[in-house]
C-alpha positions in Angstrom: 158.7 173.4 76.3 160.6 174.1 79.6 162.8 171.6 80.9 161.3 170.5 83.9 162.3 168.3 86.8 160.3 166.8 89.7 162.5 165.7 92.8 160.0 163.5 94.7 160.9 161.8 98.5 158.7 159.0 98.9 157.4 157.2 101.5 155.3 160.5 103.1 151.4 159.7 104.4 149.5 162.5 103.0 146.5 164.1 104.4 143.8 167.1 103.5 141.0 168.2 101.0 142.1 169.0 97.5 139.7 170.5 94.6 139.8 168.6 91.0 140.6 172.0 88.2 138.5 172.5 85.1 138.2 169.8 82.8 141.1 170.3 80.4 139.3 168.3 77.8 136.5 170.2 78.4 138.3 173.6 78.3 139.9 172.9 75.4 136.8 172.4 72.6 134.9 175.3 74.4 138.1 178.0 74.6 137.8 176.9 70.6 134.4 176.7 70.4 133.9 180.5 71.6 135.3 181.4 67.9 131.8 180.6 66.7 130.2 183.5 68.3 131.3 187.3 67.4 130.1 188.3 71.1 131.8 188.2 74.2 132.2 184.8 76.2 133.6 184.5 79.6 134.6 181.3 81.0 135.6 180.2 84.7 137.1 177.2 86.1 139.2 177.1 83.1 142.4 174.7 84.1 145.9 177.0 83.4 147.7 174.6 82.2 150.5 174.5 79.2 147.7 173.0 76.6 145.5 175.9 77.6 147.9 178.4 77.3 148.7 176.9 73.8 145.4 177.1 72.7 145.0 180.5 73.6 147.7 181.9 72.0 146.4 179.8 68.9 142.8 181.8 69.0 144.9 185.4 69.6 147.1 184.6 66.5 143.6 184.1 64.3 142.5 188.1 66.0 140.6 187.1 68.5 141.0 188.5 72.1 141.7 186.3 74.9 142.3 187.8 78.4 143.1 185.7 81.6 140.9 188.7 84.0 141.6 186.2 87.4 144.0 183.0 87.5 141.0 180.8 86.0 139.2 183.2 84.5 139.4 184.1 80.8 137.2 186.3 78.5 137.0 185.5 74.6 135.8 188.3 72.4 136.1 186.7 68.5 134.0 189.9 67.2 136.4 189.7 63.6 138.8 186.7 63.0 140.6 185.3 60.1 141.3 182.3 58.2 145.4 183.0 58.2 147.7 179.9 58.8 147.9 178.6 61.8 151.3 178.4 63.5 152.9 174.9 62.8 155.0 174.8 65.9 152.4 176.3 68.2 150.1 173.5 66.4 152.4 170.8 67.1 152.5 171.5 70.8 148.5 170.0 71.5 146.5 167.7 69.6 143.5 170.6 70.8 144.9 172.7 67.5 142.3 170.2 65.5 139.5 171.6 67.7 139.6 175.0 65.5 138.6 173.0 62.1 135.0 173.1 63.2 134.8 176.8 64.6 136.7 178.3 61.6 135.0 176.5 58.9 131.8 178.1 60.4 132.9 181.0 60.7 135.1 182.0 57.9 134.7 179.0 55.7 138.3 177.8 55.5 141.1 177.2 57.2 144.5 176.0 56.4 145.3 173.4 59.5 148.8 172.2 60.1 149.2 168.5 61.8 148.3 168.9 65.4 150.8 167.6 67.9 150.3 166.2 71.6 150.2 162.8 73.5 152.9 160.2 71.9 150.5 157.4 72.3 150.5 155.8 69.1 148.6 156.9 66.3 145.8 158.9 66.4 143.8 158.8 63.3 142.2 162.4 62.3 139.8 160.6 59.3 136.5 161.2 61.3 136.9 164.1 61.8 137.3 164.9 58.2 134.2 163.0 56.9 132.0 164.1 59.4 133.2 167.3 58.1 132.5 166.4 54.5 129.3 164.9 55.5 128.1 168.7 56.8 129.7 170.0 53.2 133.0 171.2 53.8 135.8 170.0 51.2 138.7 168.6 52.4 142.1 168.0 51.2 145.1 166.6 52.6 148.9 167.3 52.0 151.4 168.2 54.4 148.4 170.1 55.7 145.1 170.1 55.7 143.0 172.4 53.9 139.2 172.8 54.4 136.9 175.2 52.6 132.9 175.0 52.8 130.8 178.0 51.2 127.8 176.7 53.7 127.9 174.4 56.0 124.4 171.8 55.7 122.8 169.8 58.1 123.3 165.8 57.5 122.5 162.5 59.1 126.1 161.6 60.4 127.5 158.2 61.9 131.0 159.0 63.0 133.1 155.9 62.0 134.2 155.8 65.6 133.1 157.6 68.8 135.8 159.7 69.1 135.9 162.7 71.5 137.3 165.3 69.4 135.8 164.3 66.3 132.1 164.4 68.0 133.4 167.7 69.3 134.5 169.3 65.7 131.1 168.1 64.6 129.3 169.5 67.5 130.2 172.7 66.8 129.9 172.9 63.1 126.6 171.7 62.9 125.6 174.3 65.5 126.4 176.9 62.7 124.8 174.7 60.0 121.8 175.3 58.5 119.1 172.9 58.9 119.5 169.6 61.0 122.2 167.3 62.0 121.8 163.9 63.6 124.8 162.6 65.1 125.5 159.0 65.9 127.9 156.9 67.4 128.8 160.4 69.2 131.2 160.2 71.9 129.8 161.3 75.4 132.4 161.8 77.9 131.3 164.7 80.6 133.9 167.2 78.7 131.6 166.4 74.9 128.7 167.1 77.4 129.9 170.0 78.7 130.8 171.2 75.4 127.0 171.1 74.5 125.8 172.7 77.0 128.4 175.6 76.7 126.9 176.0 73.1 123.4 175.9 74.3 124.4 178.5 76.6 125.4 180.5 73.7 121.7 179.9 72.2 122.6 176.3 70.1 119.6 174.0 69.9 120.8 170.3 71.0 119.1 166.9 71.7 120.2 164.1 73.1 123.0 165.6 75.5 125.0 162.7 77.3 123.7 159.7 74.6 125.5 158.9 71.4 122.7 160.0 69.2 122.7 163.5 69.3 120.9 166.1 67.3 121.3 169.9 66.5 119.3 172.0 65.5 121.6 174.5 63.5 120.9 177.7 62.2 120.0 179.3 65.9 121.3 183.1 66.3 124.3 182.5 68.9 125.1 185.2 71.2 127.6 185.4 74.3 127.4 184.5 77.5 129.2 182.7 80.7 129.9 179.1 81.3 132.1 177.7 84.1 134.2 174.4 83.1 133.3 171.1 85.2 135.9 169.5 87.6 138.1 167.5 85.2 137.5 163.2 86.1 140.1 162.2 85.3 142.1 164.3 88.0 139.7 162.9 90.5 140.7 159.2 89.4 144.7 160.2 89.9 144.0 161.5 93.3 141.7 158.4 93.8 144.9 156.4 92.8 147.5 159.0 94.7 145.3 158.4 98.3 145.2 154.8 97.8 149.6 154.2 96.7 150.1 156.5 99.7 147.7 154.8 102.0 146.4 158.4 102.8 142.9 159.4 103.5 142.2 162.5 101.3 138.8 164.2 100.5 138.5 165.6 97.3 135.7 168.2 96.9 133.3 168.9 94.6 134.5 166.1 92.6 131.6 166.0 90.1 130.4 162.5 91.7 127.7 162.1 89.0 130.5 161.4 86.6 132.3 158.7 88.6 130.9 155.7 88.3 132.6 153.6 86.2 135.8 154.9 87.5 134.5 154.1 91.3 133.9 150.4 90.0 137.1 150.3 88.3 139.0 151.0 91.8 136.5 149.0 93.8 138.1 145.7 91.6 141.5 146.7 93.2 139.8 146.7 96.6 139.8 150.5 96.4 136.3 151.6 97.9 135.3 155.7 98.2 133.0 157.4 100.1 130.1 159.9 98.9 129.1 162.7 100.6 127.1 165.4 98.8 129.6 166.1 96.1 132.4 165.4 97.7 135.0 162.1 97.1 136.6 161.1 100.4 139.2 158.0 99.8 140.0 156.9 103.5 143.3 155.1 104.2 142.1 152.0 105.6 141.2 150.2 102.5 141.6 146.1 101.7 143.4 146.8 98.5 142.7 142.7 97.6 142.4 142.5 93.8 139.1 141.2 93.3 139.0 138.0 91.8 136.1 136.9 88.9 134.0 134.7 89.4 135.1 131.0 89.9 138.4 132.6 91.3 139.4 134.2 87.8 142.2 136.0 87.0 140.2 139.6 86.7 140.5 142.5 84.0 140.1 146.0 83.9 139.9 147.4 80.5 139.1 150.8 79.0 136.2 151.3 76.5 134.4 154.7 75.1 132.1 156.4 77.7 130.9 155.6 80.3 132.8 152.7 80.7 136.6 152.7 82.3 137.8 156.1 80.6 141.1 155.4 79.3 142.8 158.0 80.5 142.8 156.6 83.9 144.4 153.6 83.1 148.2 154.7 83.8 146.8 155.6 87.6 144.8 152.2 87.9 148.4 150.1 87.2 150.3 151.8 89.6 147.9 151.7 91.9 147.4 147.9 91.3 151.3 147.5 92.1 150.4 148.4 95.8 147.2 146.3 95.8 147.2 142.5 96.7 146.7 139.7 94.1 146.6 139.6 90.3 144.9 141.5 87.4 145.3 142.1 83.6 144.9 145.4 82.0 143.7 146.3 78.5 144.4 149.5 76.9 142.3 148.7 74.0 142.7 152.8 72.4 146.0 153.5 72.3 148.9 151.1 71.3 152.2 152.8 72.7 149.9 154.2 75.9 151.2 150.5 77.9 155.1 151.4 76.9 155.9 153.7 80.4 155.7 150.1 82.7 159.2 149.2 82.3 159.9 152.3 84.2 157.8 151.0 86.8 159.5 147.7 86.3 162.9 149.1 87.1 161.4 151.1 90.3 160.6 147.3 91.6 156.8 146.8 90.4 156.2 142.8 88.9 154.5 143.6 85.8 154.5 141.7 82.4 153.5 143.5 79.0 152.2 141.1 77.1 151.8 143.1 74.0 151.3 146.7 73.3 147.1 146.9 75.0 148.1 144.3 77.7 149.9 144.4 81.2 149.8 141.8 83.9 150.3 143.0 87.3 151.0 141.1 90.6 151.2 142.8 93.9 152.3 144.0 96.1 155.1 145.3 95.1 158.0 147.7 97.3 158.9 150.5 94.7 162.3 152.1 95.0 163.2 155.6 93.9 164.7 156.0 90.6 165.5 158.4 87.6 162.8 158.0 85.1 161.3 159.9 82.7 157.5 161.3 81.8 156.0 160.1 78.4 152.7 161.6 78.3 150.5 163.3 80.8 148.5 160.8 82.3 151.9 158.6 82.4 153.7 161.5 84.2 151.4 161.6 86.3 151.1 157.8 87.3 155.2 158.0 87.3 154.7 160.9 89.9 152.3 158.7 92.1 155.2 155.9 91.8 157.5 158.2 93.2 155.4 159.1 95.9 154.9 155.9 97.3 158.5 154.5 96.4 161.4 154.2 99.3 163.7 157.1 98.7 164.2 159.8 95.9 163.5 160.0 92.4 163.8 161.8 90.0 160.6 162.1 87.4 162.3 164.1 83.8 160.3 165.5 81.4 158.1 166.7 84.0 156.5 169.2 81.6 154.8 167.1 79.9 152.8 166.5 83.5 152.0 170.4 83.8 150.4 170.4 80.3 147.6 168.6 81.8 147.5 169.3 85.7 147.3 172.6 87.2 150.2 173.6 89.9 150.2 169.7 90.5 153.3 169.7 92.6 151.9 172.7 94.6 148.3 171.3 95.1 150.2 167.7 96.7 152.7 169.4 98.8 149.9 170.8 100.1 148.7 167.6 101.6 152.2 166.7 102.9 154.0 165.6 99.6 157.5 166.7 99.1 157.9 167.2 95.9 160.6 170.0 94.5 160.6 171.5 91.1 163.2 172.3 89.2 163.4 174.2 86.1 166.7 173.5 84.4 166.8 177.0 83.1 167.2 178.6 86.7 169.8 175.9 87.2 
């Protein structure tokens, strides 16, 4: 990965319309997903980012074609792959490299998987994937990789330990292939797992109960091509929710995909951030109370994440910084991830009064004035809560790492200078 730099001058009161990009998470299981299908398959919307580009490269290196034909365009023709070994380091890059164990095993009936990379976050248990694997008759073992072989892939009644996005997603797409019936529960159903589905049905997959956590597939369909355009990602909706709200900006975000929004929308509304609809627009005006909102009895509130459609929990690095610029008190618990709380004693140093309790819990009192600094980016959705920091600090700073932003945002530093933020990148091999 580049060596990347963000040089951010705080302090500026943005202003303008921006345009959420594809779903990355959605992206992501359909770019593998298209392996299932030896016709063409043309996607739109689809987010160029670096964990895109990874798993592109991934899919060529397996013999399928993959062209970008406009910026967000790209066309997937798997008409003959093979089951050769992945590349560890490209593998290593994304956690998305586990997304191919369903597609593969369908269509070649193995494939030798090395451990897939991504997110520092703590750990990040692949078990259900496995057994829902088993469950649909593939044989798994596990060494330094992971080797799965399945002469036919069978139909089951499957409860997924835990409702894990990826996992759901693996088993989505095997059990399209399957023959006979699958019945998935406890399914994750985040928009991206839905938009998954529907990609495959646009491909000619049979599936009930799209959007709940009982899901069933009908396998054994003849699946063609076709086209399928990738819905606006949420989670970049809730960072610009957060990024209008530290700035004290009013900023309209368009075609934000409201119908997803809710539990995000309430999540802000307790930090006495409130949005406007109008059609399918998001407009976050700069006159907001930002007053914590108290519980009941005059309760110390919490916001925590939980599986969907509850606070997604990738939004919970915007919803602390934005809480530093918001009046009162609130705790936050990150109940998925147990190194996801770590990047607030950067924060801490930039000035914000925050107390990590433990690893899943933060207390935050505002407001608070942030001051530039020289800090670094974690993760994605971290970099990207750093980056708001920055934005609303007094002075410069300096936000390292910032790759690790760009493997999840599209041209983010672009996109904000385009509503007044003045934001420089600096790629230290050009230095």
């Amino acid at each position: 990965m580049a060596a990347v730099q963000y040089i951010v001058e705080g302090g500026a009161t943005l202003s303008g319309t921006i345009r959420p990009s594809g779903n990355k998470n959605a992206a992501l299981p359909i770019i593998a997903a298209s392996l299932l299908t030896e016709h063409p398959v043309t996607l739109s919307n689809v987010p160029r980012i670096r964990d895109t580009e990874t798993l592109v490269e991934l899919i060529r290196s397996v013999g399928a074609s993959a062209d970008w034909t406009e910026r967000n365009t790209l066309e997937i023709h798997a008409k003959s792959i093979r089951p050769s070994d992945l590349d560890p380091e490209l593998c290593r890059k994304i956690r998305a490299s586990i997304l191919l164990a369903g597609p593969l095993l369908a269509r070649c009936g193995e494939i030798t998987l090395p451990p897939p990379g991504g997110d520092v976050i703590g750990r990040r248990r692949l078990d259900t994937h496995f057994l829902a694997l088993e469950r649909l008759g593939a044989d798994v073992t596990a060494n330094d990789k992971f080797e799965l072989r399945a002469k036919t892939l069978v139909g089951a009644d499957v409860f997924l330990d835990e409702p894990s996005v990826t996992a759901t997603e693996n088993a989505l797409v095997a059990a399209t292939a399957a023959r006979g019936t699958t019945i998935l529960r406890n399914a994750a159903c985040e928009p991206h797992v839905q938009d998954l589905a529907h990609f495959l049905c646009t491909l000619g997959a049979r599936i009930d109960g799209i959007g709940t956590n009982t899901v069933t597939i009908h396998g054994g369909q003849t699946i063609g091509g076709g086209s399928h355009r990738i819905g606006p990602d949420h989670i970049e909706v809730g960072s610009f929710i957060g990024l209008a709200a530290v700035t004290r900006s009013e900023i309209r975000i368009e075609q934000a995909g409201v119908e997803h929004l809710r539990s995000t929308l309430l999540g802000f509304a307790r930090l006495g951030i409130s949005c406007r609809i109008e059609g399918n627009d998001l407009v976050v005006p700069a006159q907001q109370s930002r007053e914590i909102q108290e519980d009941f009895g005059g309760h110390v509130p919490k916001l925590e994440d939980q599986p969907w459609p509850a606070f997604p929990a990738d939004v919970m690095s915007i919803a602390i910084v934005t809480a530093t610029q918001c009046t009162g008190l609130i705790l936050f618990h990150e109940k998925m991830f147990e190194s996801r709380m770590f990047f607030v004693d950067k924060l801490i140093g930039m000035g914000a009064r925050i107390v990590l309790c433990d690893p899943h819990r933060a207390l935050v009192a505002g407001p608070s004035a942030l001051r530039g600094a020289v800090v670094e980016s974690p993760d994605i959705r971290a970099g990207m809560a750093m980056l708001l920091a920055a934005l609303c600090a007094k002075g410069t700073s300096t936000i390292n790492n910032a790759g690790q932003i760009e493997r999840g945002y599209e041209r983010i530093d672009e996109r904000l200078n385009a509503l007044g933020a003045q934001i420089t990148r600096v790629d230290e091999r050009r230095k």
